[in-house]
Backbone of each chain as ProteinMPNN parsed JSONL, in Angstrom:
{"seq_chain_A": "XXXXXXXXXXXXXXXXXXXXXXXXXXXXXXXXXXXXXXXXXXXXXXXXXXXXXXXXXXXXXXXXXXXXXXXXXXXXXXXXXXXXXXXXXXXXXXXXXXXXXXXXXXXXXXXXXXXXXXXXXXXXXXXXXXXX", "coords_chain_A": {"N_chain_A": [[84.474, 144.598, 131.282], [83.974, 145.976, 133.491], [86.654, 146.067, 134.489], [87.566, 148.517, 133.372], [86.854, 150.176, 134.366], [88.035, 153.004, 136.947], [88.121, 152.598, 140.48], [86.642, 154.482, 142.189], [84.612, 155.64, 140.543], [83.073, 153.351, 139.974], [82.251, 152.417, 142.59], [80.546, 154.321, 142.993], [78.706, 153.999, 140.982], [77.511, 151.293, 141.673], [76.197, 152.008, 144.286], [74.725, 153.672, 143.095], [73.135, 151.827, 141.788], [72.105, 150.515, 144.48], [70.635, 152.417, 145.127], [68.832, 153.205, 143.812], [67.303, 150.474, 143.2], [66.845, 150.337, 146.237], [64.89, 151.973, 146.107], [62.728, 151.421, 143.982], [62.088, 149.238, 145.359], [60.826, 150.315, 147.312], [58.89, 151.812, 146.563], [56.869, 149.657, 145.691], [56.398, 148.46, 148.449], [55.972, 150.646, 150.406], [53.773, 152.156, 149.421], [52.023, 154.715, 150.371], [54.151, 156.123, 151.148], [55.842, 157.81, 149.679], [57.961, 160.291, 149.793], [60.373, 158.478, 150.903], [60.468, 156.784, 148.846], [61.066, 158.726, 146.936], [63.333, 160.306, 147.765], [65.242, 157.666, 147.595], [64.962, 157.134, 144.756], [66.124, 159.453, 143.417], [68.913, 160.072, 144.967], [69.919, 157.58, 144.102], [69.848, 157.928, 141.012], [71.054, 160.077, 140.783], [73.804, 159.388, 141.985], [74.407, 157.31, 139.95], [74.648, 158.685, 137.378], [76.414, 160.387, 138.273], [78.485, 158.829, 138.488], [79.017, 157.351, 135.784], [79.386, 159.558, 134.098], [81.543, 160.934, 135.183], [83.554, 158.99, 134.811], [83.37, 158.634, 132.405], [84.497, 161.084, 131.368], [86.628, 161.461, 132.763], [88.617, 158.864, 132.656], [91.322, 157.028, 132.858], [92.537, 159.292, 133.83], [93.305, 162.186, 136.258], [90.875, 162.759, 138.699], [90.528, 165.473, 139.72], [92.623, 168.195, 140.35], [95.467, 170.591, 141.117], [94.274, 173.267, 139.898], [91.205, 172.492, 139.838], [90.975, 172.236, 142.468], [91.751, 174.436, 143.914], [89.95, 176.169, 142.556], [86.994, 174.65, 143.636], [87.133, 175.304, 146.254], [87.302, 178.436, 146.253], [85.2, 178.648, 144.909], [83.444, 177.691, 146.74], [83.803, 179.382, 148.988], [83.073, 181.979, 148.292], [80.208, 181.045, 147.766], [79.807, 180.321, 150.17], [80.299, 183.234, 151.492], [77.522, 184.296, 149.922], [75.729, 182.988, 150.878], [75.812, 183.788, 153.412], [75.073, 186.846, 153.52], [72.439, 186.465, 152.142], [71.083, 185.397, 154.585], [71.392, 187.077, 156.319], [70.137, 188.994, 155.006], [67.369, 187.836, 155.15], [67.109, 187.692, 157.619], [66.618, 190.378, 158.253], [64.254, 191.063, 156.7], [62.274, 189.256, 158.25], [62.701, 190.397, 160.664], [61.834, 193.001, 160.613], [58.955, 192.592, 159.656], [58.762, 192.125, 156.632], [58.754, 190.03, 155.293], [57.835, 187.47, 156.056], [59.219, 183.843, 157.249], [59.009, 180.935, 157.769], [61.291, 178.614, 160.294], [61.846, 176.549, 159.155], [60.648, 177.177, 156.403], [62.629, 178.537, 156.009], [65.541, 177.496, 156.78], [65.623, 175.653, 153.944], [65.274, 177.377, 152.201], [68.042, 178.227, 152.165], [69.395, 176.221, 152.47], [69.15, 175.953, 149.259], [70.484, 178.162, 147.895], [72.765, 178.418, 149.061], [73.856, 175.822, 147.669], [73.11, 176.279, 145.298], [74.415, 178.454, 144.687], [77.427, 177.655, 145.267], [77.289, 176.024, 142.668], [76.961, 177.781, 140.682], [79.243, 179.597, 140.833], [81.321, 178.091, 141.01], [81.398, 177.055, 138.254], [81.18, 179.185, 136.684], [84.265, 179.851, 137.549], [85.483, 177.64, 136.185], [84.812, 178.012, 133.778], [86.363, 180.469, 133.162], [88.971, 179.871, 134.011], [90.67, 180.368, 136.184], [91.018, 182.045, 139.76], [91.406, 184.577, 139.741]], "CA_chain_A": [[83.894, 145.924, 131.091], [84.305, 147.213, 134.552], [87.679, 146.324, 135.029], [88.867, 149.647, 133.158], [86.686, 151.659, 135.19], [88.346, 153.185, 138.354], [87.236, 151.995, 141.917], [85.602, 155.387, 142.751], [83.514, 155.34, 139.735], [82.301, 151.737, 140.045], [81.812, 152.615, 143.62], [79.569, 155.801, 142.776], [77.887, 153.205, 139.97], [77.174, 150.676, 142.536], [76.101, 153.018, 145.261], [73.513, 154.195, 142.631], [72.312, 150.75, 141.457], [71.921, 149.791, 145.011], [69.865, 153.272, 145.979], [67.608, 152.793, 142.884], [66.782, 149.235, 143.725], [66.044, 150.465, 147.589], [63.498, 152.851, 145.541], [62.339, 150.799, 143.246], [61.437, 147.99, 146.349], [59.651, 151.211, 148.592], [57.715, 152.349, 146.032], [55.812, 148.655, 146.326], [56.432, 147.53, 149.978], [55.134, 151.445, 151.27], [52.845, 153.021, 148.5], [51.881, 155.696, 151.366], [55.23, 157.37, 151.67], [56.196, 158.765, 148.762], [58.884, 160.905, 150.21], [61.731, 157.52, 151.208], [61.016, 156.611, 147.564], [61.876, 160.108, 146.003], [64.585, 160.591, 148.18], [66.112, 156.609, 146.965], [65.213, 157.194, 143.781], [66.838, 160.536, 143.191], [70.368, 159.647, 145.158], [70.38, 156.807, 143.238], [69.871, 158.221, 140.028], [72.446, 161.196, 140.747], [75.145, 158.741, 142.116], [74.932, 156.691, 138.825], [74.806, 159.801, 136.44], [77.627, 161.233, 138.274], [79.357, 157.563, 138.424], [79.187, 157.25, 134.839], [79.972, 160.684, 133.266], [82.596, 160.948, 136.006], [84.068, 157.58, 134.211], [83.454, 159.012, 130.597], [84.893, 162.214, 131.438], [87.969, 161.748, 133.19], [88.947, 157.873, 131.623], [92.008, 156.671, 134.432], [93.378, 160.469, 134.198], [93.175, 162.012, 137.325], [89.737, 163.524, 138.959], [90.847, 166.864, 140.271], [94.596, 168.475, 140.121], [95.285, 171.675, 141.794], [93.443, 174.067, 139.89], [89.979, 172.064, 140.298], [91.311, 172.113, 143.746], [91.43, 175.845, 144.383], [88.797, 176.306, 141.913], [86.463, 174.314, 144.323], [87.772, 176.16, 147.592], [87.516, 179.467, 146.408], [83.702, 178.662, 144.699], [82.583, 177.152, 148.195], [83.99, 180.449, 149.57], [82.321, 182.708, 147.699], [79.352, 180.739, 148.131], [79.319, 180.85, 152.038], [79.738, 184.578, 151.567], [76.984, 184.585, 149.239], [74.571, 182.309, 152.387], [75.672, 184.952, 155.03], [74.097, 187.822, 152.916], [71.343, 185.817, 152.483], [70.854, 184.946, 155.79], [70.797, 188.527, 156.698], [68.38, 190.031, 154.268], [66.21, 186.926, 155.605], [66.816, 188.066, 159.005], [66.076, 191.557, 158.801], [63.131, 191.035, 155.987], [61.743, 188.847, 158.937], [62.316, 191.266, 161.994], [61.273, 193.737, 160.09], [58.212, 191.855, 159.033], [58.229, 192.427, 154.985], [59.004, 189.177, 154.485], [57.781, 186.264, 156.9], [59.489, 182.946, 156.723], [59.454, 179.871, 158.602], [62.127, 178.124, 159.934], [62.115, 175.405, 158.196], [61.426, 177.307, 154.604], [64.184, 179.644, 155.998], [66.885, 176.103, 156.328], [65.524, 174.753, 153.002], [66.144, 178.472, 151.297], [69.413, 178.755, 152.96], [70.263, 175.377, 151.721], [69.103, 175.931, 148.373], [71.167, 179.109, 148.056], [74.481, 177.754, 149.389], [74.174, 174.857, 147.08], [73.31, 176.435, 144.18], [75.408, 179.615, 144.468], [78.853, 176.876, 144.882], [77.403, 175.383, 141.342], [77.305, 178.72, 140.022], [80.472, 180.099, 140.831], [81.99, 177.341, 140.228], [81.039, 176.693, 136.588], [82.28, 180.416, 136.022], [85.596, 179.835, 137.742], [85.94, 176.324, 135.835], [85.044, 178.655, 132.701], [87.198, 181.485, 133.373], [89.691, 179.376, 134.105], [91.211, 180.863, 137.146], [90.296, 182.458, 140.172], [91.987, 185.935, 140.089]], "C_chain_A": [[84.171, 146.802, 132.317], [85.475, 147.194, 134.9], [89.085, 147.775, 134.767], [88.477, 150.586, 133.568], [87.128, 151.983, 137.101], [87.243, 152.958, 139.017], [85.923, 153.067, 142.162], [84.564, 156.265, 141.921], [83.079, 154.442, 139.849], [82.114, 152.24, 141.268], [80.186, 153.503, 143.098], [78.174, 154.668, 141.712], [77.094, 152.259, 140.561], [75.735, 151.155, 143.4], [74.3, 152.984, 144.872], [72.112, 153.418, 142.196], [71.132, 150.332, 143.029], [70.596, 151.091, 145.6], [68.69, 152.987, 145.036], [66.773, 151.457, 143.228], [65.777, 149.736, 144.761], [64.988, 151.331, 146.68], [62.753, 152.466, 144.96], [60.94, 150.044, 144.389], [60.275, 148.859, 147.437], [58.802, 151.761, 148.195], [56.504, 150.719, 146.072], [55.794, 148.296, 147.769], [55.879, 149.195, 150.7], [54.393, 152.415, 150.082], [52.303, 154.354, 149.102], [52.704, 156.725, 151.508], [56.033, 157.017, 150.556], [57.711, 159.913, 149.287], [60.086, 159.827, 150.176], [61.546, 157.358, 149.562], [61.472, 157.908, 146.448], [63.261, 159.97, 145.888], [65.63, 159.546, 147.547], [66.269, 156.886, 145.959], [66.138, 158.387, 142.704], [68.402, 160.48, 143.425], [70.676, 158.902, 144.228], [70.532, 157.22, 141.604], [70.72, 159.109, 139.533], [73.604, 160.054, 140.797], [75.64, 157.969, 140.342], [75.09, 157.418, 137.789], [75.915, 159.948, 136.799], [78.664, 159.987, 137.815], [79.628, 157.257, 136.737], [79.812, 158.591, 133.77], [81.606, 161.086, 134.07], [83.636, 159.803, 134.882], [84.387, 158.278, 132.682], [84.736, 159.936, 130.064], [86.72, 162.119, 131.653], [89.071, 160.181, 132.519], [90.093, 157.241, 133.55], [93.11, 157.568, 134.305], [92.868, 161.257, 135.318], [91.433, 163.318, 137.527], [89.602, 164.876, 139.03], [92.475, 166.82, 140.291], [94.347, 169.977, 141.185], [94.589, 172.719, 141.14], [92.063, 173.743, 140.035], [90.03, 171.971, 141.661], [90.808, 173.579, 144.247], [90.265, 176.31, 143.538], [87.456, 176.185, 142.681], [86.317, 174.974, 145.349], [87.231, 177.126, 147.276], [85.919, 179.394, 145.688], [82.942, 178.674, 145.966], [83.241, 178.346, 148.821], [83.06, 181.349, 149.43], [80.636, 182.387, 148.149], [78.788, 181.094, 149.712], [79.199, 182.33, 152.194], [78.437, 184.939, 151.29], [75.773, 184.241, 150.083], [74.589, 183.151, 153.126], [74.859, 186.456, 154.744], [73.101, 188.109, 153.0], [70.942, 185.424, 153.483], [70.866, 185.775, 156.953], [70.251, 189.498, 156.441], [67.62, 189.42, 154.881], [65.531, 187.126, 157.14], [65.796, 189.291, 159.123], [64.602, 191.475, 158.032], [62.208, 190.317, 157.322], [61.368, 189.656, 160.52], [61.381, 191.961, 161.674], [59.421, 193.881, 159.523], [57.313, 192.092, 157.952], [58.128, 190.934, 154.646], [58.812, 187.55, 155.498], [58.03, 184.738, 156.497], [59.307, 182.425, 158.139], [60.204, 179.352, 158.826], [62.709, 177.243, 159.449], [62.013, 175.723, 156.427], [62.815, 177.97, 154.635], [65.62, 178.629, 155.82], [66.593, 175.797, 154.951], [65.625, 175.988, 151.779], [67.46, 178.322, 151.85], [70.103, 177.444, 151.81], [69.975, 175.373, 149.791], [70.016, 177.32, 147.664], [72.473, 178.787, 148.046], [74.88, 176.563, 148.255], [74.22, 175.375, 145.567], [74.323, 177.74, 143.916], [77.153, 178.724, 144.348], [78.574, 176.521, 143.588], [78.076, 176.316, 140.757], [78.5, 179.271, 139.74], [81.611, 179.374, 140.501], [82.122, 177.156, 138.512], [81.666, 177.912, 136.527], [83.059, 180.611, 136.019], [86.339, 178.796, 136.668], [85.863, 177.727, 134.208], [86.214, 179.635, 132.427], [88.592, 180.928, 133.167], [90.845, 179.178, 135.232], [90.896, 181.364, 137.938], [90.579, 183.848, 140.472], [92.223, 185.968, 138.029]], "O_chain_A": [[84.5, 147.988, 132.285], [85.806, 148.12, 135.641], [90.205, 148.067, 135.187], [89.027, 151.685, 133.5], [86.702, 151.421, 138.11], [86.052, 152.991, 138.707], [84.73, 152.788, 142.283], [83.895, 157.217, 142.324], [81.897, 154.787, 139.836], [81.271, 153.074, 140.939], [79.041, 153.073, 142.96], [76.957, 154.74, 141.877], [75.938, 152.2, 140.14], [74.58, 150.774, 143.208], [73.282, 152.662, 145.485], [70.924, 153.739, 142.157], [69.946, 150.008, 142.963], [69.728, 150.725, 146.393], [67.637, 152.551, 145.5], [65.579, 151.545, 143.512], [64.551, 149.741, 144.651], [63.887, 150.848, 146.943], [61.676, 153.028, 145.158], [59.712, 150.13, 144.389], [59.328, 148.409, 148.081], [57.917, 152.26, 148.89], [55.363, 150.864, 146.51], [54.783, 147.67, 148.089], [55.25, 148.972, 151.735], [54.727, 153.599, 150.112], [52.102, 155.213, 148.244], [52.406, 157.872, 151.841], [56.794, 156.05, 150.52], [58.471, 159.934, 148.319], [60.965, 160.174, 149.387], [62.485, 157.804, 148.903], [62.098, 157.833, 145.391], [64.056, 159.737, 144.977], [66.666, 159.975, 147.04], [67.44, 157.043, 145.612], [66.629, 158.186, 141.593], [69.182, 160.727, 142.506], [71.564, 159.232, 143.443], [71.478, 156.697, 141.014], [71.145, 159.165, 138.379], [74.267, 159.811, 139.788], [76.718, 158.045, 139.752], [75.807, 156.847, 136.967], [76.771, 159.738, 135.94], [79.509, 160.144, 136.934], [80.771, 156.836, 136.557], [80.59, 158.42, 132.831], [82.6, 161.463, 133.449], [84.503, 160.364, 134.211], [85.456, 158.353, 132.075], [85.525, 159.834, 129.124], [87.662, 162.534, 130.978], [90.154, 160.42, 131.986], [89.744, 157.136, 134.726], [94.28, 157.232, 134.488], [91.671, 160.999, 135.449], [91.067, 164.255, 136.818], [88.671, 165.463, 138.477], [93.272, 165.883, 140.262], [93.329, 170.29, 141.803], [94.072, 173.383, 142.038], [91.429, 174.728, 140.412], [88.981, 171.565, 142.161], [89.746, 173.816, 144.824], [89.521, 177.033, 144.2], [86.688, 177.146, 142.643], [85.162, 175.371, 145.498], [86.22, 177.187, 147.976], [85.298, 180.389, 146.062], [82.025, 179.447, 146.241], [83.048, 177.942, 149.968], [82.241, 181.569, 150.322], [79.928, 183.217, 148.719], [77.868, 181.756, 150.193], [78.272, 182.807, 152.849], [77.909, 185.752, 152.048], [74.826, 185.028, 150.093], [73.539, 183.497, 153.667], [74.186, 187.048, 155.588], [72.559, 189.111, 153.466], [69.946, 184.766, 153.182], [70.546, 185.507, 158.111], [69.913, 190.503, 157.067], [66.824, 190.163, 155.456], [64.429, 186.949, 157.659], [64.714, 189.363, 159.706], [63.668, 191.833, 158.749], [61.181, 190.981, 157.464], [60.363, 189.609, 161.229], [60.246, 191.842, 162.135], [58.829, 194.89, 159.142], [56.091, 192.222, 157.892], [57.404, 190.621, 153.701], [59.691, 186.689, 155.519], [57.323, 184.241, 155.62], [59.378, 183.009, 159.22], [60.681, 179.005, 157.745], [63.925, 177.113, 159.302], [62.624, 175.181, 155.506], [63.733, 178.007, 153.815], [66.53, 178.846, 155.019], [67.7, 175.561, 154.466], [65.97, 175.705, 150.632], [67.733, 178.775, 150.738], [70.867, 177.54, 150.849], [70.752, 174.689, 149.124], [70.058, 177.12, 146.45], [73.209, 178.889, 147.064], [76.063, 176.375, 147.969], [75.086, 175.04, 144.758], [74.929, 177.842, 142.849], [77.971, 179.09, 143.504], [79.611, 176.607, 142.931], [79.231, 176.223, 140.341], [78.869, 179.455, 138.58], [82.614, 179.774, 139.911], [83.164, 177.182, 137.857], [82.87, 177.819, 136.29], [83.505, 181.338, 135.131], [87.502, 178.977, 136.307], [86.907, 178.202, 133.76], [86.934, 179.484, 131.44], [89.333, 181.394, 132.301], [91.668, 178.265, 135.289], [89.824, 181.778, 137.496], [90.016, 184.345, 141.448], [92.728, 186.948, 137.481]]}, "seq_chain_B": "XXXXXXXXXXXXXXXXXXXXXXXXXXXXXXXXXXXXXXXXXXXXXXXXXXXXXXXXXXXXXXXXXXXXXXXXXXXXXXX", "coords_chain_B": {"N_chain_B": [[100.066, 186.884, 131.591], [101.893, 184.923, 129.482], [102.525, 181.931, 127.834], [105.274, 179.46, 126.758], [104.437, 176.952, 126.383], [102.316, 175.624, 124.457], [104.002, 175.793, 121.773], [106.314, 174.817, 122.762], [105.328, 171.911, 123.49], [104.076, 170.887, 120.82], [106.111, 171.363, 119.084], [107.946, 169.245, 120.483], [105.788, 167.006, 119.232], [104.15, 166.615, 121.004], [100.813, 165.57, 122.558], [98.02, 167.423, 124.358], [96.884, 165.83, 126.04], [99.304, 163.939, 126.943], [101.016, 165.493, 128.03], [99.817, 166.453, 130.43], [98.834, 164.109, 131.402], [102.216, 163.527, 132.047], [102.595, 165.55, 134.019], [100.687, 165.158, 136.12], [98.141, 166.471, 135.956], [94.987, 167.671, 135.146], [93.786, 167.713, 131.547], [91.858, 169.784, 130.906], [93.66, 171.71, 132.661], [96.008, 171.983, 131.169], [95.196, 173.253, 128.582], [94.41, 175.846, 129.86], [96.515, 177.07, 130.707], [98.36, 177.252, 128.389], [96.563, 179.012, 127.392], [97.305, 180.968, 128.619], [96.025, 181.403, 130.709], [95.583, 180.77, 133.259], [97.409, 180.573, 136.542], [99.863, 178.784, 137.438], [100.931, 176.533, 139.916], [103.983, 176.528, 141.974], [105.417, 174.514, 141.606], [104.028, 172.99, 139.858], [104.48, 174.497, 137.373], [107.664, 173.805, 137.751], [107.614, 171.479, 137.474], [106.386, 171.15, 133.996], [108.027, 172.515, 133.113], [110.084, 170.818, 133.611], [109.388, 168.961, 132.084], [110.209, 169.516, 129.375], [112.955, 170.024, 129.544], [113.449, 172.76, 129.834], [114.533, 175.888, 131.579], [112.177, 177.48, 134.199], [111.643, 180.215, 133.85], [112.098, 180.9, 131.141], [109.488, 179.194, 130.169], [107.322, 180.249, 131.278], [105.927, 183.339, 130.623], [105.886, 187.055, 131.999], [103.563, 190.087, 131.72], [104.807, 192.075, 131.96], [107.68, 192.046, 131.886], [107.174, 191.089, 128.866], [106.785, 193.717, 127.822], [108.934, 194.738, 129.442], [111.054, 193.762, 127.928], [110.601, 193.883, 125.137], [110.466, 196.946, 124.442], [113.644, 197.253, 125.466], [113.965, 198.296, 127.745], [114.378, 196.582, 130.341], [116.684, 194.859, 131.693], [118.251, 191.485, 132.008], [119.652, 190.096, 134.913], [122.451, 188.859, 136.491], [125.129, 186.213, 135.938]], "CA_chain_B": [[101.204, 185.879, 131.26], [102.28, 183.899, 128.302], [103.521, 180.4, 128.111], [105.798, 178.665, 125.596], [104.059, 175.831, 126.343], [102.094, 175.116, 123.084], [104.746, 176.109, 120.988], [107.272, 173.474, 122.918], [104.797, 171.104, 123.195], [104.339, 170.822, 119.193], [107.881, 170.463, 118.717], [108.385, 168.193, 120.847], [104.927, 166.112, 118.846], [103.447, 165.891, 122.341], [99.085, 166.539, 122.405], [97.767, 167.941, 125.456], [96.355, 164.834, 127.35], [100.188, 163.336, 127.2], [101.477, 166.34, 128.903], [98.662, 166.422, 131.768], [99.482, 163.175, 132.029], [103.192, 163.529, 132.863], [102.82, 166.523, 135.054], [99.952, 164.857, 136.992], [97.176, 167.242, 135.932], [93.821, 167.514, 133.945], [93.716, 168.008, 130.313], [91.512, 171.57, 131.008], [94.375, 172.519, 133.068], [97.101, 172.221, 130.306], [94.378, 174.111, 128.069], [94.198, 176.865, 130.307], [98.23, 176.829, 130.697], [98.222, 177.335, 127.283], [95.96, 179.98, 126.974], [97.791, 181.969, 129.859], [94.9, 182.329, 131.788], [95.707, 179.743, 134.709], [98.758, 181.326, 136.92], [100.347, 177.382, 137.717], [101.635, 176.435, 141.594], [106.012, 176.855, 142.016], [105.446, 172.511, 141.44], [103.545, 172.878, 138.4], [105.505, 175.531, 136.773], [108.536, 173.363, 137.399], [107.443, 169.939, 136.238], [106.262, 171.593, 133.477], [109.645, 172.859, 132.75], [111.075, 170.021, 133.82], [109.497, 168.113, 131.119], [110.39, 169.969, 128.369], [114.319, 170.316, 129.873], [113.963, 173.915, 130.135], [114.177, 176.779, 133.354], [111.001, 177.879, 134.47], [111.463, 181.628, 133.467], [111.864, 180.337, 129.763], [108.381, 179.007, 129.632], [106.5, 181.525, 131.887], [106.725, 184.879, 130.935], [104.743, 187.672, 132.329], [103.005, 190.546, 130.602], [105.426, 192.878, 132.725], [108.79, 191.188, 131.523], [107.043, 190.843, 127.789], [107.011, 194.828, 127.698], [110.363, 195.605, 129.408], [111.572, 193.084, 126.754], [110.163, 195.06, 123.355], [111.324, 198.89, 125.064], [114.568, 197.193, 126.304], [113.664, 198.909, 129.269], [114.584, 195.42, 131.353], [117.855, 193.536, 131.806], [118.537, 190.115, 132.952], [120.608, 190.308, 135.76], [123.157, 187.158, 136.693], [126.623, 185.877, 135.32]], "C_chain_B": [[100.896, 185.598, 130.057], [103.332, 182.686, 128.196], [104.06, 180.613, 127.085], [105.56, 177.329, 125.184], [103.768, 175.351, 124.832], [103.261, 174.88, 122.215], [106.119, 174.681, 121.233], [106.539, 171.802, 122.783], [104.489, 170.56, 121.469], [105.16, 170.641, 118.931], [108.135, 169.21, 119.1], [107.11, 166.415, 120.207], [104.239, 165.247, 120.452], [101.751, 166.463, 122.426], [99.01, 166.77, 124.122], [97.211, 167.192, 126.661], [97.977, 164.217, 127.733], [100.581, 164.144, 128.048], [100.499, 167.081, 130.238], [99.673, 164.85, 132.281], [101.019, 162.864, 132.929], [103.577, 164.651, 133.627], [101.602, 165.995, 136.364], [98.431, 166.017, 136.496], [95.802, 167.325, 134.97], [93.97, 167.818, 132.423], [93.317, 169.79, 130.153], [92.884, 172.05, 131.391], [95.631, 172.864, 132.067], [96.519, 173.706, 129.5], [94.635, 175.752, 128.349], [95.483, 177.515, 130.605], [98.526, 178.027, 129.547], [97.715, 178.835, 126.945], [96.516, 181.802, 127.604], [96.754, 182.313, 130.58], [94.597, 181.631, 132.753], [97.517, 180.479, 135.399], [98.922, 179.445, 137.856], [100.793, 177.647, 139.842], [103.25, 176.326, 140.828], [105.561, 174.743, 140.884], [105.392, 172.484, 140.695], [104.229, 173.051, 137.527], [106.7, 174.355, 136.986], [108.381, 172.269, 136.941], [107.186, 170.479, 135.426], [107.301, 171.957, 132.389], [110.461, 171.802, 132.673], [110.744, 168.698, 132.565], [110.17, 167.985, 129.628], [112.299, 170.504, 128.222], [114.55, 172.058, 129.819], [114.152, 175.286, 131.594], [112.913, 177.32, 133.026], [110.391, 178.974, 133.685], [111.568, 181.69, 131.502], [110.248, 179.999, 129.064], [107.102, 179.744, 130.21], [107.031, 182.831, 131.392], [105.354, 186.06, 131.297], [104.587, 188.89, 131.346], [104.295, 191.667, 130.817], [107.03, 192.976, 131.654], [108.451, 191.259, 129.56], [107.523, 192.798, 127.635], [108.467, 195.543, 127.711], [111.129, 194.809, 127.945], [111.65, 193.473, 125.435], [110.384, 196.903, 123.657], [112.573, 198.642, 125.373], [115.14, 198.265, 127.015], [114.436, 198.002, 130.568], [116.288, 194.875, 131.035], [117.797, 192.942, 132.684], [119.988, 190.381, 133.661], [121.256, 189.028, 135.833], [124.078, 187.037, 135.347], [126.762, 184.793, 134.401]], "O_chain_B": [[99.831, 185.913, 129.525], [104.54, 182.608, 128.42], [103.765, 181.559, 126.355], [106.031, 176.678, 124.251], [104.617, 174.838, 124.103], [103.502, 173.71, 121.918], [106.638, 173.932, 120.405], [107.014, 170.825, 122.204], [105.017, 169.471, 121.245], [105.322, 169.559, 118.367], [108.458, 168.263, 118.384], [107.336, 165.244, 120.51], [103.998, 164.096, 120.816], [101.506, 167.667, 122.358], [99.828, 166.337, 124.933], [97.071, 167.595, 127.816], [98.052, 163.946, 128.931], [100.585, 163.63, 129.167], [100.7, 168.174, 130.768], [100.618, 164.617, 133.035], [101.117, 162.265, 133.999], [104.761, 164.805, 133.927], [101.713, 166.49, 137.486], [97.664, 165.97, 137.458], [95.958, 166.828, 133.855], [94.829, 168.698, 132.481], [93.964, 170.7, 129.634], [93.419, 172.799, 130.573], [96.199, 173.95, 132.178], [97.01, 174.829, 129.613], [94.926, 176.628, 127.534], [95.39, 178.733, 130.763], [98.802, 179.217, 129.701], [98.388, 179.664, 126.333], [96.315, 182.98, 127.31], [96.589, 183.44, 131.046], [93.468, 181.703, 133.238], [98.498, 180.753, 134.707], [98.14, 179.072, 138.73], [100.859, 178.609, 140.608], [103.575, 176.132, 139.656], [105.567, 174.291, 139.739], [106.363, 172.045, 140.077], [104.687, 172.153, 136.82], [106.64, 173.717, 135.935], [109.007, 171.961, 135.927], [108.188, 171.185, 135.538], [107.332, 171.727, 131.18], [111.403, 171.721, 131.885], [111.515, 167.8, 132.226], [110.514, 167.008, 128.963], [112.826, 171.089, 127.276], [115.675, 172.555, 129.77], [113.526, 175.031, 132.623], [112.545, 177.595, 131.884], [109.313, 178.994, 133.092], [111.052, 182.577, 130.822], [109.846, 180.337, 127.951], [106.024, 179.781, 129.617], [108.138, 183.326, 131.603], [104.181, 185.93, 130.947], [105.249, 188.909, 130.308], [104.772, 192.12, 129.776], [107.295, 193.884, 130.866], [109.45, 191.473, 128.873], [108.688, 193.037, 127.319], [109.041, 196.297, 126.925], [111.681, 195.471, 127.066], [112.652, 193.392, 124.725], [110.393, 197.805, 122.819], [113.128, 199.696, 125.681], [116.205, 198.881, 126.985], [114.955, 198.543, 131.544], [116.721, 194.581, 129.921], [117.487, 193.252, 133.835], [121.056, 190.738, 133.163], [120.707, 188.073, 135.283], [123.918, 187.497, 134.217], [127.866, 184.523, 133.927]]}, "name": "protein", "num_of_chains": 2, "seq": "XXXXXXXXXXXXXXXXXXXXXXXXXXXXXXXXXXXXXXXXXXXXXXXXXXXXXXXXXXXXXXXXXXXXXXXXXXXXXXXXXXXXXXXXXXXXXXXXXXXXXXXXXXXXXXXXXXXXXXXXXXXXXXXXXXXXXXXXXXXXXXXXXXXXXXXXXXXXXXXXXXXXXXXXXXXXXXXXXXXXXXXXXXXXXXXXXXXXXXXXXXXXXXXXXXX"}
């Protein structure tokens, strides 16, 4: 069964078994901290989602080619533009003080921003089909 | 643009994962080939060509080139 799935799917499948487990084992051995078992149980549960639809999806034709290539590039571009924006309304909303953040919600917007603005743009480039 | 892709591809009884396959590329990307709404790399464009035994400018054509072509407005230059 696994020998017709590529390495870096069975890796990713692995990966995910082995983060679930660690989550599995920290939700009894520290009942207190709630946070290490999120965090296991969540990696793990992404890695093996991705590890498996990754597998479904692509079969042993190849992962990325050059337009998922520049596709990628030019999303995560966009994106970083799209953080520096953001990361200077945040400023001035904060000098200014309309809009008081901390710096720690200010990293954990920033990163939620950057991460989801590459999904976004991506998925529309992958739709589109092109990036011009 | 507009390919000739589909059109050679069908002749030749080839589906669209075989011809990913022997250019190296995804299935979407043929798709989008296809549709003219992916502009290929020089590489692409010539494997591409090169599968189907024809020159490049045969299976790419642009919208530019489609126009001078129906006004014969355009000539091909070369001996």
């Amino acid at each position: 069964m696994f020998s017709s799935i590529q390495k870096r799917y069975l890796y990713r499948i692995v990966i995910g078994i082995i983060f679930i487990t660690g989550g599995v084992i920290a939700a009894f051995t520290l009942p207190d901290d709630a946070v290490i078992t999120t965090i296991f149980l969540t990696a793990g549960i992404v890695f093996l989602l991705t590890g498996i639809l990754r597998h479904r999806k692509n079969r042993d034709g190849p992962e990325s080619d050059e337009r998922s290539k520049k596709i990628g590039a030019w999303g995560l571009s966009y994106a970083w533009l799209t953080g520096l924006i953001a990361a200077c309304i945040l400023f001035w909303l904060d000098y200014l003080g309309i809009f008081r953040v901390s710096a720690q919600s200010g990293y954990g917007l920033m990163v939620m921003i950057l991460a989801l603005s590459a999904v976004v743009y991506q998925a529309y480039l992958f739709r589109k089909g092109d990036v011009c | 643009m507009y390919t000739t892709i589909r059109e050679l591809r069908e002749t030749s009884g080839m589906t669209q994962d075989e011809l990913a396959r022997k250019v190296g590329v995804r299935r979407e990307t043929i798709v989008f080939l296809e549709k003219g709404k992916y502009n290929p790399s020089l590489r692409l464009a010539r494997d591409v060509a090169g599968v189907f035994g024809k020159p490049v400018e045969e299976i790419f054509l642009f919208d530019d080139e489609e126009t001078a072509g129906e006004t014969g407005g355009a000539e091909k230059t070369g001996n």
